[in-house]
DRENDO-1510 file (C-alpha; in Angstrom, 1 decimal, always signed):
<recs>
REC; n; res; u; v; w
REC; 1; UNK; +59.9; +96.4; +102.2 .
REC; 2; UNK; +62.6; +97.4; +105.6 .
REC; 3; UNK; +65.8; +98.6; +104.2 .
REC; 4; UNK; +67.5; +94.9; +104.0 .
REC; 5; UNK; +64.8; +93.8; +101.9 .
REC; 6; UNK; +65.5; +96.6; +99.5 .
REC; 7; UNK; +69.0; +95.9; +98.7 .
REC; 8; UNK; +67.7; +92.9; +96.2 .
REC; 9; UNK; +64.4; +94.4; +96.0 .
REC; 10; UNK; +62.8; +91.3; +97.7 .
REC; 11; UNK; +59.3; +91.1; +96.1 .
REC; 12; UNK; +58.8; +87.8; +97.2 .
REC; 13; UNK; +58.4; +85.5; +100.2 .
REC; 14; UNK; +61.8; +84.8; +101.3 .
REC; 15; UNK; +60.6; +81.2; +101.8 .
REC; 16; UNK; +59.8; +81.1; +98.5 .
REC; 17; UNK; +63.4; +82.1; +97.2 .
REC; 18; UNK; +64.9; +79.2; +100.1 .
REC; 19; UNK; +63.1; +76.9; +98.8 .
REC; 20; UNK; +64.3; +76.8; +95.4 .
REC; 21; UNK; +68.1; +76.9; +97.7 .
REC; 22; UNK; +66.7; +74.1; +99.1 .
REC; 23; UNK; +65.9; +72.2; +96.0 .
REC; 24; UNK; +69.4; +73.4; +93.7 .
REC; 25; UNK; +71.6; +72.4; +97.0 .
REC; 26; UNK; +70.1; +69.9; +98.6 .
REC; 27; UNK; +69.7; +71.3; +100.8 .
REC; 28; UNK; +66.6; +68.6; +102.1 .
REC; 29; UNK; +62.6; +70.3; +103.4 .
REC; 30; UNK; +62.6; +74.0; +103.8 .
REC; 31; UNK; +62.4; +74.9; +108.0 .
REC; 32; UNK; +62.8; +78.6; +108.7 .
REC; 33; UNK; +64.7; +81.7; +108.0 .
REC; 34; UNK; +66.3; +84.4; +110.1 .
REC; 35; UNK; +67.5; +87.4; +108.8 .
REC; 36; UNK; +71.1; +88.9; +109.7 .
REC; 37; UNK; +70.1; +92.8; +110.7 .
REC; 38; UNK; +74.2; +93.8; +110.9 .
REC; 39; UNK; +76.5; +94.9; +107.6 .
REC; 40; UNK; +75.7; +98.0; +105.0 .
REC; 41; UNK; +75.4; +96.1; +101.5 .
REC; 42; UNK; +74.3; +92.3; +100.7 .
REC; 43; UNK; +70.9; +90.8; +102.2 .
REC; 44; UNK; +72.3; +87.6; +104.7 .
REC; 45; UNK; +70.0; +85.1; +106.5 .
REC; 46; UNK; +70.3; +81.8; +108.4 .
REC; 47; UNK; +68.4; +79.4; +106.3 .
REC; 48; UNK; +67.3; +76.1; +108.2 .
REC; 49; UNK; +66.5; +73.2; +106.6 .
REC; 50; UNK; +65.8; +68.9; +107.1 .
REC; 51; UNK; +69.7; +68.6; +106.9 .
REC; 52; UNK; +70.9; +71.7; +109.1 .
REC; 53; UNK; +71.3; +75.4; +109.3 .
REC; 54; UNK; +72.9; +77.3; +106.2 .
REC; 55; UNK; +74.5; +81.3; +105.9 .
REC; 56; UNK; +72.9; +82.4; +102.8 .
REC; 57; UNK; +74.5; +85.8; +101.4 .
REC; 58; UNK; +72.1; +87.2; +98.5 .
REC; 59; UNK; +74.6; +90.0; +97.1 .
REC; 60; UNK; +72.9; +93.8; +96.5 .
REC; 61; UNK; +71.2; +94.8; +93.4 .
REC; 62; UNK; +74.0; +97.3; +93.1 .
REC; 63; UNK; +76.9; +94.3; +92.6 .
REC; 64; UNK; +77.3; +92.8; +89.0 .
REC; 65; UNK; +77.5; +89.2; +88.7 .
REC; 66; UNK; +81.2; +89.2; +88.3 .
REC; 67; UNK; +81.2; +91.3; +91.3 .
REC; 68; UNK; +79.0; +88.4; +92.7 .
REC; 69; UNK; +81.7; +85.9; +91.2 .
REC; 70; UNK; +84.4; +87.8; +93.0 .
REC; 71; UNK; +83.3; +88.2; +96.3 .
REC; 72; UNK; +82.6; +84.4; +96.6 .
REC; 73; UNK; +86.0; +83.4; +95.1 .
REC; 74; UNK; +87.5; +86.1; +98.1 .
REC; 75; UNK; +85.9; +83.8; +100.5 .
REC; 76; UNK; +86.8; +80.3; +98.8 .
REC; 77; UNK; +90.2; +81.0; +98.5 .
REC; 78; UNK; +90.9; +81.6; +101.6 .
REC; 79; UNK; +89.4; +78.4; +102.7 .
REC; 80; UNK; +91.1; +76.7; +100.5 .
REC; 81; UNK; +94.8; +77.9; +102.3 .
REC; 82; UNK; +93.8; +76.7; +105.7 .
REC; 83; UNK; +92.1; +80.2; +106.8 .
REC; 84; UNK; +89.4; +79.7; +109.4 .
REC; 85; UNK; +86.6; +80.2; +107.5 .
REC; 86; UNK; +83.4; +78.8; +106.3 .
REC; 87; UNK; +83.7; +76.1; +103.5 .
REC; 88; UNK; +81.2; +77.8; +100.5 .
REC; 89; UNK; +79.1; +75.3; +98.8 .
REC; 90; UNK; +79.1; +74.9; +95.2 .
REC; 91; UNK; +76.0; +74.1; +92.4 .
REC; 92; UNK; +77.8; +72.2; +89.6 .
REC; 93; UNK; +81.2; +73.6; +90.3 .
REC; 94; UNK; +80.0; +77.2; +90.7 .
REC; 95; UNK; +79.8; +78.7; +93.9 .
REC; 96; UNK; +77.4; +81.6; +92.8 .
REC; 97; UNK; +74.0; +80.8; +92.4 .
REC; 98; UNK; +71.4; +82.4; +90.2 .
REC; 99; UNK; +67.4; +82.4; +90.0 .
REC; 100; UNK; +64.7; +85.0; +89.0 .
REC; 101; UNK; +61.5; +85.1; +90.6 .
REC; 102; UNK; +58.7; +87.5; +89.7 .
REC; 103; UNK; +61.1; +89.1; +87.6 .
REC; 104; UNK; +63.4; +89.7; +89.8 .
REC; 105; UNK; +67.3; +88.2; +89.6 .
REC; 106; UNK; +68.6; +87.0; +92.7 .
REC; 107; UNK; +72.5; +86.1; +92.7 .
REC; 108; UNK; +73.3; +84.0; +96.0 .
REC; 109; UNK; +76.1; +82.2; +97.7 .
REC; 110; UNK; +75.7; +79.6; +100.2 .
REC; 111; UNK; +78.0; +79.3; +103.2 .
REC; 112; UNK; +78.2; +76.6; +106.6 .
REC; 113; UNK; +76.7; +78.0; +109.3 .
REC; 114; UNK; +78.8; +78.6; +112.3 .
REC; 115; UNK; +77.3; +77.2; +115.4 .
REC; 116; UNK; +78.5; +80.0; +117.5 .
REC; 117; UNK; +77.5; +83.7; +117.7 .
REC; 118; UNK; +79.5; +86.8; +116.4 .
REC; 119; UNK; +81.8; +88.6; +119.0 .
REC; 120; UNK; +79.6; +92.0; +118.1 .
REC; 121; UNK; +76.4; +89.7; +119.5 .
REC; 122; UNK; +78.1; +88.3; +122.7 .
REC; 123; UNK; +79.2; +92.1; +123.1 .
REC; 124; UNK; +82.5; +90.8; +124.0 .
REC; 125; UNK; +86.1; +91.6; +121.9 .
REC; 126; UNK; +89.0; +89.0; +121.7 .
REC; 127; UNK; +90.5; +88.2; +125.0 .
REC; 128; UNK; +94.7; +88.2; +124.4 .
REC; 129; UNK; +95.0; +84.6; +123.6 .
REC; 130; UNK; +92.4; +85.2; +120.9 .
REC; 131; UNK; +94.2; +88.3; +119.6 .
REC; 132; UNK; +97.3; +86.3; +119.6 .
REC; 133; UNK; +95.4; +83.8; +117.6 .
REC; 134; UNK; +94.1; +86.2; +115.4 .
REC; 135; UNK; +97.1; +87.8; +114.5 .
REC; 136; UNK; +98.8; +84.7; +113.6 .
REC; 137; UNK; +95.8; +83.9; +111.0 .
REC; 138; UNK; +95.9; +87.7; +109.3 .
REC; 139; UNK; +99.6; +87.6; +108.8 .
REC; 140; UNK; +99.0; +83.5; +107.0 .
REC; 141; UNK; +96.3; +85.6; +105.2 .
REC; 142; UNK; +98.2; +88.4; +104.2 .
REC; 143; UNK; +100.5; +86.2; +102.6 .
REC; 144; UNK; +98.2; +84.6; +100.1 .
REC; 145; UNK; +99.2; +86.0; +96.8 .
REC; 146; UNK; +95.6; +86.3; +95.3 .
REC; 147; UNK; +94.9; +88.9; +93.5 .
REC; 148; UNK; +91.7; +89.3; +92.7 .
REC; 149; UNK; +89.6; +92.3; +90.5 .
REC; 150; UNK; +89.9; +95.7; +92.6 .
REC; 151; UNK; +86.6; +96.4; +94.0 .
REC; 152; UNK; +86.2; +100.2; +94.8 .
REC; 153; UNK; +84.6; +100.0; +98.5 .
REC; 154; UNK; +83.3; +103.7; +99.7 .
REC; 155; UNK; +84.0; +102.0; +103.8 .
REC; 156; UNK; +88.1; +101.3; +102.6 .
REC; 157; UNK; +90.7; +103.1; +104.0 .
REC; 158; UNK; +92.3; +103.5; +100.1 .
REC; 159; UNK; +89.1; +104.9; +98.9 .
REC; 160; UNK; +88.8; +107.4; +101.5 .
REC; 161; UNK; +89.8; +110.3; +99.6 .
REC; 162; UNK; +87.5; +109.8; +96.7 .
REC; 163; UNK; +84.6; +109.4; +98.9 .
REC; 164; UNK; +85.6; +112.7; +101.3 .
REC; 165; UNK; +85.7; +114.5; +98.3 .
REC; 166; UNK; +82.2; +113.3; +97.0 .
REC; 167; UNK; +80.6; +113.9; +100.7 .
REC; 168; UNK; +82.2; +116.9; +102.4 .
REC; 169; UNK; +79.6; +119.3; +102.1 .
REC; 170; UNK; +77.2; +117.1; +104.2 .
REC; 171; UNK; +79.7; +117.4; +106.8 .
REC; 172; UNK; +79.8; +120.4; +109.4 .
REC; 173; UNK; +82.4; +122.5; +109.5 .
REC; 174; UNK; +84.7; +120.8; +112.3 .
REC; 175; UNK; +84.1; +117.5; +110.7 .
REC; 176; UNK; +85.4; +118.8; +107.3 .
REC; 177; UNK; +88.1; +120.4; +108.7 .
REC; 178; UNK; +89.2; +117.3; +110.9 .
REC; 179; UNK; +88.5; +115.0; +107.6 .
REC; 180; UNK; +90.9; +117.0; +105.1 .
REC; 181; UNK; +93.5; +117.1; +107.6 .
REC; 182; UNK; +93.7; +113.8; +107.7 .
REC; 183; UNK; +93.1; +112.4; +104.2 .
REC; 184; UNK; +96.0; +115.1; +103.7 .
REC; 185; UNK; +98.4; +113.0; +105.9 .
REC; 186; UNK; +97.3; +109.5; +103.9 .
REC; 187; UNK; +97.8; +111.7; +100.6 .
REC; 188; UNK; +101.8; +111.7; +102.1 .
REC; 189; UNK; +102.1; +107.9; +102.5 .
REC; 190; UNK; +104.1; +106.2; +99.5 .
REC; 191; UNK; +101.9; +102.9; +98.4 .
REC; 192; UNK; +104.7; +101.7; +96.6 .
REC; 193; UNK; +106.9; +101.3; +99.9 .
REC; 194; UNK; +104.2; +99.2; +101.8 .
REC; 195; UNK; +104.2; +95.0; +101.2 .
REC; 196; UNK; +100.8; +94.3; +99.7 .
REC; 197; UNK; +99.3; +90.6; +100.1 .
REC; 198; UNK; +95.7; +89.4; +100.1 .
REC; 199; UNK; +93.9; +91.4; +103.2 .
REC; 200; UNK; +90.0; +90.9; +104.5 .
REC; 201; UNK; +89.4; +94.6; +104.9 .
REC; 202; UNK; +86.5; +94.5; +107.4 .
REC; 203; UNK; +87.9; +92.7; +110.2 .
REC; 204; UNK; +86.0; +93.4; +113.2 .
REC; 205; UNK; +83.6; +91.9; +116.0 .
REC; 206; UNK; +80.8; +91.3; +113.5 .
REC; 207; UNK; +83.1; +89.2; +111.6 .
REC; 208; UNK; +84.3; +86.7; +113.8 .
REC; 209; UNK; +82.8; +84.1; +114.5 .
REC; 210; UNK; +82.8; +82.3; +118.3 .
REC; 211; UNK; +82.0; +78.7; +117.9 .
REC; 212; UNK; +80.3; +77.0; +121.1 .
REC; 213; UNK; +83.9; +75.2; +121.8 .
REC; 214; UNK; +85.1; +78.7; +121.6 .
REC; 215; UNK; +86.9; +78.3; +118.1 .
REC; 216; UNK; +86.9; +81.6; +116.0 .
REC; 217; UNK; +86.1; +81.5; +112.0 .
REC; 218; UNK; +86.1; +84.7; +110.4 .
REC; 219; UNK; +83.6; +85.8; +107.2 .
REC; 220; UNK; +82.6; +88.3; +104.9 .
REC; 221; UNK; +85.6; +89.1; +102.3 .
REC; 222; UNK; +83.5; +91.2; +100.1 .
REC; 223; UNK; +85.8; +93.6; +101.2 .
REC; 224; UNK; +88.9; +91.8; +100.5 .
REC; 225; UNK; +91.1; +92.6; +98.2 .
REC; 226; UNK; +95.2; +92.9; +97.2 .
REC; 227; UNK; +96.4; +95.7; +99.1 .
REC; 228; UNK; +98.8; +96.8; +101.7 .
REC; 229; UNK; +98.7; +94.4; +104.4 .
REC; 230; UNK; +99.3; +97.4; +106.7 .
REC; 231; UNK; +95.6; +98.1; +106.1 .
REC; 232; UNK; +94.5; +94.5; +108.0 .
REC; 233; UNK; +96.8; +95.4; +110.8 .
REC; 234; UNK; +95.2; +98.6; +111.5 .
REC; 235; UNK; +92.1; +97.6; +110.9 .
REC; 236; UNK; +92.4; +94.9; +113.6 .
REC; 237; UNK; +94.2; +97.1; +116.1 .
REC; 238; UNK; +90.7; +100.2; +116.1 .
REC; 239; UNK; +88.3; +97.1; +115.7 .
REC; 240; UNK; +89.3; +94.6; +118.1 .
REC; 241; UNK; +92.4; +95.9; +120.2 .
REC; 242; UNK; +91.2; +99.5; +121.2 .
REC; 243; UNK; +89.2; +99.3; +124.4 .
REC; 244; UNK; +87.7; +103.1; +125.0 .
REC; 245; UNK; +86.9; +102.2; +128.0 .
REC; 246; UNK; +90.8; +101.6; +129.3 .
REC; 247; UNK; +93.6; +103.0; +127.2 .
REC; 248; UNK; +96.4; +101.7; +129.3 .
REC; 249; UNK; +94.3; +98.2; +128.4 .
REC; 250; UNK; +93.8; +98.7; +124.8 .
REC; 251; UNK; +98.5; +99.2; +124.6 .
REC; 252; UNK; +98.6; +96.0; +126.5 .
REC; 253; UNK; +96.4; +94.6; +123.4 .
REC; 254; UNK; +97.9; +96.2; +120.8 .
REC; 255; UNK; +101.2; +95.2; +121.8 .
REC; 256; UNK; +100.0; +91.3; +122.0 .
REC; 257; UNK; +98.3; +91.6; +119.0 .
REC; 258; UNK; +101.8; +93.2; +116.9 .
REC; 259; UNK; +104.0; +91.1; +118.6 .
REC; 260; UNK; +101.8; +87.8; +117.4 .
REC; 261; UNK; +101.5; +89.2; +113.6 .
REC; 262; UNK; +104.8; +89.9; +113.4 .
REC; 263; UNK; +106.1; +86.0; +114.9 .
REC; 264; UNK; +104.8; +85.2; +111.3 .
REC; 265; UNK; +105.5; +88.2; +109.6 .
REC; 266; UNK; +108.0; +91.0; +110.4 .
REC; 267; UNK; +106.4; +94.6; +109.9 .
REC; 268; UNK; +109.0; +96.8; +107.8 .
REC; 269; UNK; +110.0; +100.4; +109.6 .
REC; 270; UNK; +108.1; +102.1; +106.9 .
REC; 271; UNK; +104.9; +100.1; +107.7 .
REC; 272; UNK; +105.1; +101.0; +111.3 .
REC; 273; UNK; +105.6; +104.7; +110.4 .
REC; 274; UNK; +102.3; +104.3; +108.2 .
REC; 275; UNK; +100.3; +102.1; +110.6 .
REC; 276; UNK; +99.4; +105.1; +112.9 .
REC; 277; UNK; +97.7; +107.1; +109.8 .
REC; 278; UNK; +95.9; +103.9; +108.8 .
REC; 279; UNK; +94.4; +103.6; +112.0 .
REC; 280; UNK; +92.7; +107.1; +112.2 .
REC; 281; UNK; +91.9; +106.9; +108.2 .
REC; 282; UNK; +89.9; +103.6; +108.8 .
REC; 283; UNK; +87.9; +105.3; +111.9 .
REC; 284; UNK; +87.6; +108.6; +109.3 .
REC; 285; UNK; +86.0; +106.4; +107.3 .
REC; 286; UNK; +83.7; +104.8; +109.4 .
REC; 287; UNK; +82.9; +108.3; +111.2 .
REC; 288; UNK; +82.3; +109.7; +107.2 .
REC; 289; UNK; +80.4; +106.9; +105.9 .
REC; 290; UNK; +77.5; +106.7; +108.9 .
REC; 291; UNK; +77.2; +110.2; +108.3 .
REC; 292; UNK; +76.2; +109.5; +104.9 .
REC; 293; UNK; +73.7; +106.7; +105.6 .
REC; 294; UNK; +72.1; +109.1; +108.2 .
REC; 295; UNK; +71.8; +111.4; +105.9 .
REC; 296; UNK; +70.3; +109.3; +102.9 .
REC; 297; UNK; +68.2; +107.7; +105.5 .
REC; 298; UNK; +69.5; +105.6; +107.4 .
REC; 299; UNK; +67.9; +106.2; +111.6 .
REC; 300; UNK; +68.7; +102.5; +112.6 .
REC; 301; UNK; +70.3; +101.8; +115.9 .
REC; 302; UNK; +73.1; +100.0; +114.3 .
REC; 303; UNK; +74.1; +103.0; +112.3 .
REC; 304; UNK; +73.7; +105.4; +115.3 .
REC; 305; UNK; +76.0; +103.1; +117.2 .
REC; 306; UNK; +78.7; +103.2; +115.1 .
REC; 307; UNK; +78.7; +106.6; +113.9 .
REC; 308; UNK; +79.2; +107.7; +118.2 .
REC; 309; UNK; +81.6; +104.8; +118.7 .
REC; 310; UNK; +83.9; +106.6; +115.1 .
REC; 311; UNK; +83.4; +109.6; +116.4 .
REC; 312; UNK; +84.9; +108.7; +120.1 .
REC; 313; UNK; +87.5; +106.6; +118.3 .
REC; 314; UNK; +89.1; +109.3; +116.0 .
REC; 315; UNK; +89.1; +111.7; +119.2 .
REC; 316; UNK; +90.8; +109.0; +120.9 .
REC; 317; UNK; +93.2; +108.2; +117.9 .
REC; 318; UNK; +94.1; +111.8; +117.4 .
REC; 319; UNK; +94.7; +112.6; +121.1 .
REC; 320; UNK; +96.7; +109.4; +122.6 .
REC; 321; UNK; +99.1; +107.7; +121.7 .
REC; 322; UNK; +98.7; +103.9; +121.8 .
REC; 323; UNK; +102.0; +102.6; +119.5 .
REC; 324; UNK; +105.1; +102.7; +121.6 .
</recs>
């Protein structure tokens, strides 16, 4: 059993547990499966069948079902208000699905597959008409007022003093040091000043879809939730505007990328003066949260990757200043 197949405790053919997809949905004759090997938590494979090709998401033993419930009500609502996103299919009006095999309880959700490949697989990020085009969706999203149970996420930028807290002493000393400092400065930021709307939370290049007419769809709200919408912004800006590789690049981005969201939806002085601490809390994050997984276990390539790419991020986001 690798370490995807662990987080539902898979102990049985995947084919056999598409198959009974196949026959609840149907979906028509069972084809193939291909699992997704990106992401931290759920178990997601491309399911092909007689009538097409399917994005099954088969949520971690750790969720409940009404953590199950909520995460596929994140992504329907948002489809729902014109987002670009998958349409989720439904089983007599639910758009959870539920089965045990060999004793085993498997909670699903089905999504349409994208024909298209995720930015993170095309190693490419958002050229500046996308960003622009991005931007304009976020700040629609941000203003859905959908609130929906708060999930605590250990990879969110509001749950990042919790989890320092809980995982400091696996960090070296410079790491600790550079950690507290800056979960000190989020510590200063009022909440209660910041405009809070419905945000994804995880937006970055494995979460954007490039169709093959070049048409973007974004997935994966289990990390969606009501919160400040300063946290999407910032999110978007380390993700997908930051080019490490060309810093006088990465403020041309940025600056596209603000000047879109805010076309739709003006950022307020006090949200400007937090955006800069958001940015280097989410990268924190990231950098405290890879550390973790190595240290429970974790020796993929993925996890390597992105615990380098935090840790040359926060340098960068400490050091330079990329908001005018």
């Amino acid at each position: 059993m690798n370490i995807y197949e662990r987080r539902i405790n898979l102990n049985v053919p995947l084919e056999k547990l598409s198959k009974m997809v196949c026959e609840h949905y149907n979906f028509g004759e069972f084809i193939d499966n291909k699992l997704i090997e990106v992401g931290y938590e759920d178990f997601n494979y491309v399911l092909t069948t007689s009538t097409g090709k399917y994005l099954v998401k088969v949520f971690a033993l750790f969720r409940t079902l009404n953590e199950c419930k909520d995460v596929a009500d994140k992504a329907t609502i948002p489809y729902e208000n014109g987002f670009s996103c998958p349409k989720i299919f439904k089983v007599e009006g639910n758009n959870v699905f539920q089965t045990i095999l060999n004793n085993n309880n498997y909670r699903l959700m089905v999504m349409e597959y994208i024909n298209g490949s995720d930015m993170l697989s095309l190693n490419i990020i958002p050229n500046l008409e996308e960003l622009k085009e991005i931007a304009t969706q976020l700040a629609n999203l941000n203003k859905i007022q959908f609130i929906p149970p708060k999930v605590y996420d250990p990879w969110s930028i509001i749950d990042f003093p919790v989890e320092y807290e809980k995982h400091k002493k696996i960090l070296n000393k410079t790491e600790n040091k550079e950690l507290y400092q800056l979960k000190t400065e989020l510590d200063l930021c009022d909440f209660s000043k910041l405009k809070y709307g419905f945000v994804h939370g995880d937006l970055w290049t494995a979460n954007i879809i490039k169709d093959k007419i070049g048409k973007l769809y974004y997935i994966d709200f289990c990390a969606s939730n009501y919160l400040p919408r300063v946290i999407d912004v910032a999110i978007s800006i380390v993700d997908l505007c930051l080019d490490v590789n060309d810093l006088e690049i990465s403020k041309i981005r940025i600056k596209t990328f603000l000047k879109a969201y805010e076309a739709v939806s003006k950022l307020t002085k006090y949200e400007k003066e937090c955006l800069k601490t958001f940015m280097k809390i989410h990268e924190a994050s990231s950098l405290l949260n890879t550390i973790r997984e190595k240290h429970e276990g974790n020796n993929t390539v993925s996890n390597q990757e992105t615990l380098e790419n935090s840790r040359l991020k926060l340098f960068i986001l400490n050091s330079v200043n990329l908001i005018n």
